[in-house]
Each structure stands twice: as structure tokens, then as C-alpha cells.
N, C-alpha and C positions, 0 to 999 in steps of 0.2 A: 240326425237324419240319416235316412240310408243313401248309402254312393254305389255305384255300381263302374266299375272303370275294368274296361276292356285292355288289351296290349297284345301285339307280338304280329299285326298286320303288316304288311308292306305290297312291295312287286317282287314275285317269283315267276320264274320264268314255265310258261307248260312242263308238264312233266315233276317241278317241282313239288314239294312241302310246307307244310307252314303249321305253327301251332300258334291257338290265339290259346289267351288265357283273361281269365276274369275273374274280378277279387271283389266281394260285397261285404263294405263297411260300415257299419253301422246296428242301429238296434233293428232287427228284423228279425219276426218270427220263423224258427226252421230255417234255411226258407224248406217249403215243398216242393218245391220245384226251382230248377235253375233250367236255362238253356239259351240257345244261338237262334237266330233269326237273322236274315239277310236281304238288302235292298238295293237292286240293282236299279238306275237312274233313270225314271218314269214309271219304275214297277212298282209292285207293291209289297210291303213288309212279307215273306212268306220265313213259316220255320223250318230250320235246318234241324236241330234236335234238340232235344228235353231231356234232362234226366232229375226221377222224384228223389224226395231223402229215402225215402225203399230199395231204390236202385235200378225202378224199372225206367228204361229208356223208349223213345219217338226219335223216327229219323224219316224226313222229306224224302220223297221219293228220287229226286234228282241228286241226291249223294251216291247213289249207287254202291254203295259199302266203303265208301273210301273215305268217311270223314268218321272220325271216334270223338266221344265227348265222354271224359272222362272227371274222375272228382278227389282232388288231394287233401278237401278238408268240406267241412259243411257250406264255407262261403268262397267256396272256390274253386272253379270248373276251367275244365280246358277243352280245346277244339281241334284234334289231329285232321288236317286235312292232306293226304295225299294225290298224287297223280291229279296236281292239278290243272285246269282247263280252261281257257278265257272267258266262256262262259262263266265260270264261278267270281268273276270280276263284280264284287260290290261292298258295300258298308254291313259288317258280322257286328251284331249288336247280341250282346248278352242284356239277360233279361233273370231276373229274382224274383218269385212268387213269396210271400209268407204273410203277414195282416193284409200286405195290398200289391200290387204289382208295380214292380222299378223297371226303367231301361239304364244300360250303360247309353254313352252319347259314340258309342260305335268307333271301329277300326275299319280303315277301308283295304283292302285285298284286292290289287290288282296282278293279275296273270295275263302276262305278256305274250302272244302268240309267234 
């Protein structure tokens, strides 16, 4: 079965960095797409970025250029998020496209004002 396990969340203070990272094991076609999504508590799932096995990338408009998603291997993406902001306070859930669609069970990301 495929797993999708997210890491590297915590509390970073404003201002800070963080890099999440996400590792998808199992038998999974490609995938074609990997990316970040985020939900902040009463919201609702929105994405943060995509990026395909081509290379082309999607980034939510509320990053503002400060988050990178980048890819060290086919099942494996990461989440550079700088200059962060307590707004960006919520649960960063990686997400694997290939035969079907997986979620990780999410990393929460709290930025402390």
C-alpha cells in the first residue's frame, strides 16, 4: 500500500524557517504530481504548491514567494518555507498523485507571534 508520511513541522517563532519534508512509500505509479496543502482549524483544505514529475510547479497565492517546494528524488518532496507568519499556523499535509490520490496524515506548523 502507499504511505505518504510528512516531517520536519514544529513552532518557529515569526520571522522564522522551516522545511517540511515528505517521503511516499509504497507501490505508486510516477507519482505525477506531488504537493503541500494546508488547514488551518475551521478552514478548509487549500493548496500551497504542486509540483509534476516534468517539473512544472503551482503555488497558492498567499505564499507570496516565500515557500519552495522542491524534489530529491521521485517520492520525495520538500517544503522551504521562509519568513514565516502566524497566519501560516496550520496542519501542511503532502499529498501523492499516481493510479489514485494519497494524503500524508499531516504535520502541524505553528508560528508563534
Amino acid at each position: 500500500q502507499v504511505q505518504v508520511v510528512e516531517s520536519g513541522g514544529g513552532l518557529v517563532q515569526t520571522g522564522g524557517s522551516l522545511r517540511l519534508s515528505c517521503v511516499v512509500s509504497g507501490k505508486i505509479l510516477g507519482p505525477s504530481l506531488m504537493g503541500w496543502y494546508r488547514q488551518a482549524p475551521g478552514q478548509q483544505r487549500e493548496l500551497v504548491t504542486t509540483l509534476t514529475s516534468g517539473g512544472t510547479t503551482n503555488y497558492g497565492d498567499f505564499v507570496k514567494g516565500r515557500f519552495t517546494i522542491s524534489r530529491d528524488a521521485p517520492l520525495t518532496v520538500y517544503l522551504q518555507m521562509n519568513i514565516l507568519r502566524p497566519e501560516k499556523t496550520a496542519v501542511y499535509y503532502c499529498a501523492a498523485f499516481g493510479e489514485g490520490f494519497y494524503w500524508g496524515e499531516g504535520t502541524q506548523v505553528t508560528v508563534s507571534s
